[in-house]
N, C-alpha and C positions, 0 to 999 in steps of 0.2 A: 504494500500500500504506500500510494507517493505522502512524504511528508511536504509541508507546503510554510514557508517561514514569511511574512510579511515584514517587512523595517517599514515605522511609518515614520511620516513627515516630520515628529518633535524630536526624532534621534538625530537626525542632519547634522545641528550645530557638533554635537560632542562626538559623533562616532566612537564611540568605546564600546564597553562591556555593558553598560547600564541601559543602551540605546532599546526603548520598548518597541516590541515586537508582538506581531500576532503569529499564533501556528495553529496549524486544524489539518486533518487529513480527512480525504477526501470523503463526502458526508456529515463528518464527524465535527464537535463544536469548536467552534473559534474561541480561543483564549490567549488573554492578555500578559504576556510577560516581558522580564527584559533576556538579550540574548544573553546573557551569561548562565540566567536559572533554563533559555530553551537551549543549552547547549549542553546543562546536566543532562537530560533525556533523550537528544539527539548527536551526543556526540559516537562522529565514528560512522553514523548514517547518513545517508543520502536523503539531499533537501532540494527542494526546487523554491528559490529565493525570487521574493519580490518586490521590487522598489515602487517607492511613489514618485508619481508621474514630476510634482516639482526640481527633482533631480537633472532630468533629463530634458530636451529640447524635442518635440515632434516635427518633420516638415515630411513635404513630399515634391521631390523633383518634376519638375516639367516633363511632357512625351519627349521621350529618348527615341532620336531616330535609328532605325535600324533594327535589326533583329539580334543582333549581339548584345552581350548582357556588358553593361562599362563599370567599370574597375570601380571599385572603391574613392579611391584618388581623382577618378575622374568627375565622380557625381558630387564628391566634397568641393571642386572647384565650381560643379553647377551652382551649387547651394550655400556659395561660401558666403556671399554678400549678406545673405536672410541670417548668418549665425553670428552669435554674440560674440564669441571668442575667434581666438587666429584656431586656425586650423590643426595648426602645430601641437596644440594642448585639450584637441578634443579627439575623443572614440567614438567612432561614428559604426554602426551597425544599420544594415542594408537590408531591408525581405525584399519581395518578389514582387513584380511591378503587375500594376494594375490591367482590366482591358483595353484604358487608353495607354499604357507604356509608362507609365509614372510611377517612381520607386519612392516606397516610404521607408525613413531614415531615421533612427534616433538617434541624438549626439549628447553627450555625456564629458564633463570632463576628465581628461584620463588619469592623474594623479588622483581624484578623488575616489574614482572607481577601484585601482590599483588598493587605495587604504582600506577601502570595503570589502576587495575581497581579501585583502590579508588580515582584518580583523574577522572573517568568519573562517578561513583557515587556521589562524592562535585558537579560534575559540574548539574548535575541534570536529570542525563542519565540514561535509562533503557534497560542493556546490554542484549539482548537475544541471541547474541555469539558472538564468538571471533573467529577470524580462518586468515590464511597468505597470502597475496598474491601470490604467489609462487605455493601452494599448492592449489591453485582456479581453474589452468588451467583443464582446460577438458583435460581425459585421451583417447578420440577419437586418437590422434597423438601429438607429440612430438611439442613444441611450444616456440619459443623465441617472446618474446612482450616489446613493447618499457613501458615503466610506470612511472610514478611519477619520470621521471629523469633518470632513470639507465636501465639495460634490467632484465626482468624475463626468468628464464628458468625453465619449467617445463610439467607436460602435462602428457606422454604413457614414460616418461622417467623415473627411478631411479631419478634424480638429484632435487633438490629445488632449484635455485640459485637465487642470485639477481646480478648482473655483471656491474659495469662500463663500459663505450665502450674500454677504455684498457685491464679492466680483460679480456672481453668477446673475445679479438683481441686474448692474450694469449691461453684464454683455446678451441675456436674454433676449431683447430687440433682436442681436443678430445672430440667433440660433434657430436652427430650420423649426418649423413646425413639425410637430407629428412625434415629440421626442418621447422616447421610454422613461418616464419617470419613476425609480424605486428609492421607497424614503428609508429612513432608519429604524420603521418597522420590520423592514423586509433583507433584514443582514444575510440570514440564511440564503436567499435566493442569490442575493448578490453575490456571496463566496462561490456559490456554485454556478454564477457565470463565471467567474471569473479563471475557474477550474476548466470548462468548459471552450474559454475563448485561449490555452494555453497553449494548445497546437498550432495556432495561426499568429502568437503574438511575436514581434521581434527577438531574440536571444539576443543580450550584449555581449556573450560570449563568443566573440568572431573575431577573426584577424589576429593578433597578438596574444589575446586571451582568448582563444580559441583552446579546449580543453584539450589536453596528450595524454593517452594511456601513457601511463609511468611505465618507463623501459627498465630490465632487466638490471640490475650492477652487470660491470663486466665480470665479476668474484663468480657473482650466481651464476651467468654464462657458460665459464669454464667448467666449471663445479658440476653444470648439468652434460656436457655435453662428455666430461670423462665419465660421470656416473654412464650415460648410455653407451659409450664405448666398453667400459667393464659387462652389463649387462649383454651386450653383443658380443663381446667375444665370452664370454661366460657357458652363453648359450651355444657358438661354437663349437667348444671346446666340449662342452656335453654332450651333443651332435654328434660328434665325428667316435667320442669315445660311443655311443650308442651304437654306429652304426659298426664300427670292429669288433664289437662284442656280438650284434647281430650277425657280422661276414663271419667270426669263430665257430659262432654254433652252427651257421649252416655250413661250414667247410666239416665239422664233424659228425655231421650228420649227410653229407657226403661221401665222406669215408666209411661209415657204418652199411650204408647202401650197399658202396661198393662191395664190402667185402661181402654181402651178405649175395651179391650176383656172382662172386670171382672169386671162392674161396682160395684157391687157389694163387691167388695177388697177396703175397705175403707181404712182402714191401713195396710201401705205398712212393714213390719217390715222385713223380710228377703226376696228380692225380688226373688233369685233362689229359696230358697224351696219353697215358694207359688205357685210360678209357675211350679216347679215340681209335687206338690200334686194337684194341680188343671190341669196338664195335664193328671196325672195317674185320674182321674174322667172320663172324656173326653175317655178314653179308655173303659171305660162299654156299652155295647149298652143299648141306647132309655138313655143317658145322655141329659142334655139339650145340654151339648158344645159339645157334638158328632152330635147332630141334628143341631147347628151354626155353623161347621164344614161342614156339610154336603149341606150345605146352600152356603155357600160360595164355595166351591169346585163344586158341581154340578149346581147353576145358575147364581149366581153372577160373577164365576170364568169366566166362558166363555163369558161375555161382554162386554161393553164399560164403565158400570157405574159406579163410584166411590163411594166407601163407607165414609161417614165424620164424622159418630157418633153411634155408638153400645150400648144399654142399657137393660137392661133386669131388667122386671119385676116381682116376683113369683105370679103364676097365669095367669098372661097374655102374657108371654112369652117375644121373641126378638123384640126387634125394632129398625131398621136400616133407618138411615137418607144417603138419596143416592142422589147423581150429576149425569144426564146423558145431554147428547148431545142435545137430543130433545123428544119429547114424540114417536116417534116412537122406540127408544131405551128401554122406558120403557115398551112399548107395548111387546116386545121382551123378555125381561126380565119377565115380570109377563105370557108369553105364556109358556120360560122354568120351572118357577113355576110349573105353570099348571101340565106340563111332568115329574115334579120330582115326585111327589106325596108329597112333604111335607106340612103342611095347611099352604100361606102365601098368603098375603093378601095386595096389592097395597094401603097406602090412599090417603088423599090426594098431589094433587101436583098444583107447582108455577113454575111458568120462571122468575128469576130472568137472567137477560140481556140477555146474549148468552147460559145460561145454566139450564135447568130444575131441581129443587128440588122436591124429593118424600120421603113418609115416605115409609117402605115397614115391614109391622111385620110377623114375625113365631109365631105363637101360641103355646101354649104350649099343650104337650099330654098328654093328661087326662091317667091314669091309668098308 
C-alpha cells in the first residue's frame, strides 16, 4: 500500500525536522504531524511526497512546432521571460504536451529543492516522487478544492494556483465558470482526488534528480562474481567426478558380460579389440559363437528363462546354467531345442524356492 507524505505551506520558512506534514494511505485517514514523528513510522519505507503548489511556479509553453519532443533547455529559453528567476537556479520538470502541442512545466528552485530532499533522506525517507498539489487535480473539469488551509485551483484549466480566501475573492472575476467547488467539508474526497490525479501529475524528479537504482560497491561485485565462479567450477568438478565413477561401473560391468560370453578370455587387456576380433569369428558359419548365437536367438530368445552362467568347454561345447519359472517352462524350452535342430541337451534340474535351476548344454560339432 502506497504511503502518501504531504509538506504543507507553514513548513517553507524553516524546512527542518519540525516542518508539519500530512500522511494517509490510500483510503485511509489523513493525519496531522511533523516529519520527524512521520519519519518514526515511515522510516526505511517508501513514500510518494507532496509539495504545495506555493513552492513551485506552473506555466505552459506555446504550440511547439514540429513533431519532435525539445529538450529541456530548449522550452526553459521559450519560457524564460514569464519566470521569476534566471534560469541558472531553477529545476524545471517537463510532462507531455497537450492536443494543441503545448508543454506544461513546473519550475522550482533548485537549491531549495536539493534541501528538501536531503532533509527527507537524514530523516530516513524513501522518496519514490515528488509532484504538487495543485497539479494532482484530475483534468476531467476544472476544480477549486479547499486544502491544507488555503484553496487549490486546478484540474481541465491552464492555471496551478494555491489562493487564500482573499486572493481567490480577487481573482474569481477571472476564473472560468463551471468550477468544481469542494469545501473543507469534503477532505476525504479531496485526498482521494488527489491520489487519483497522481498518475498524470508532473514528477520533479527529472533531469538531475532523476532517481538511480543504487549500483552495486565494486567489493560486492567481485565478491559475487568469485562466489559464482567457485559455485561453477564446484559443480564441474562434481560432474566430471560423476561421470568417471558412472564410465567405472559401466566398464565393469562390461567386463563381467564379457567374461560371462568368453569364458575362455582370461585376460582382459584391451577390452574393444577383443571383442571386436572375437565378434569378426562369430561371423564365419559353423563358429562355435555363431552356433551360441544361434542358440540364444532361436530358443532361448523366445522364452521365459533366464540365462545366469555361460561357459564353454573345447570338446564339449556350451553350457548354460538357466532360471525358469517352473519345469513346465523348461519343458518348452528343450521342445524349441528339439525344432531348432541344434544338438542340446537338458541336465539336470532343482527348485530352489519359487524358481527352477537347469543346466542346458550345446554340444559341440564335430567336423
Amino acid at each position: 500500500m502506497s504511503n502518501w507524505l504531504y509538506l504543507t505551506a507553514e513548513g517553507l520558512a524553516g524546512c527542518d525536522a519540525g516542518w508539519p506534514v500530512g500522511y494517509w494511505q490510500a483510503g485511509g485517514e489523513y493525519r496531522v504531524v511533523t516529519l520527524a514523528e512521520a519519519a518514526t513510522f515511515l522510516s526505511g519505507q517508501s513514500v510518494r511526497v507532496i509539495l504545495p503548489m506555493e513552492i513551485c511556479s506552473g506555466l505552459r509553453s506555446e504550440p511547439w512546432p514540429g513533431r519532435r519532443k525539445p529538450t529541456v533547455q530548449a522550452l526553459a529559453y521559450a519560457v524564460e521571460e514569464r519566470l521569476a528567476e534566471e534560469l541558472d537556479g531553477l529545476h524545471l520538470a517537463v510532462g507531455a504536451a497537450d492536443k494543441d502541442s503545448r508543454y506544461p512545466l513546473l519550475a522550482i528552485n533548485k537549491e531549495r529543492f536539493k534541501a528538501i530532499l536531503a532533509l527527507l533522506r537524514d530523516s530516513g525517507l524513501q522518496v519514490e516522487s515528488v509532484k504538487v498539489d495543485a497539479d494532482l487535480l484530475p483534468d476531467d473539469q476544472a476544480y477549486g478544492v479547499w486544502w491544507a488551509g488555503r484553496w487549490l485551483v486546478g484540474g481541465a484549466i491552464e492555471a496551478r494556483l494555491a489562493l487564500s480566501p482573499e486572493d481567490l475573492e480577487v481573482l474569481r472575476p477571472r476564473l472560468p465558470d463551471g468550477l468544481c467547488w469542494m469545501g473543507a467539508d469534503r477532505q476525504a474526497d479531496i485526498a482521494a482526488l488527489l491520489v487519483a490525479g497522481h498518475s498524470r501529475g508532473l514528477d520533479l524528479l527529472q533531469g538531475e534528480f532523476r532517481q538511480v537504482r543504487a549500483r552495486w560497491p565494486l567489493g560486492t561485485l567481485v565478491l559475487s562474481a568469485l562466489a559464482l565462479f567457485a559455485v561453477s567450477w564446484g559443480f564441474t568438478l562434481a560432474r566430471a567426478h560423476y561421470l568417471e565413477s558412472a564410465a567405472g561401473q559401466l566398464y565393469e560391468q562390461s567386463v563381467q558380460r564379457f567374461q560371462r560370453l568368453y569364458p575362455e578370455q582370461t585376460r582382459i587387456v584391451d577390452l574393444a579389440a577383443q571383442l571386436k576380433a572375437l565378434q569378426g569369428q562369430t561371423d564365419q558359419p559353423g563358429s562355435q559363437m555363431g552356433r551360441l548365437v544361434q542358440l540364444i536367438e532361436q530358443v532361448i530368445g523366445g522364452s521365459s528363462v533366464e540365462v545366469q552362467r555361460i561357459e564353454y568347454r573345447a570338446g564339449s561345447g556350451w553350457t548354460l546354467l538357466l532360471t525358469a519359472g517352473s519345469f513346465t517352462d523348461l519343458e518348452r524350452l528343450r521342445e524349441r531345442g528339439q525344432g531348432s535342430g541344434l544338438p542340446i541337451r537338458l541336465g539336470s534340474a532343482s527348485k530352489d524356492r519359487e524358481r527352477v535351476q537347469a543346466v542346458l548344454m550345446l554340444e559341440e560339432k564335430n567336423g
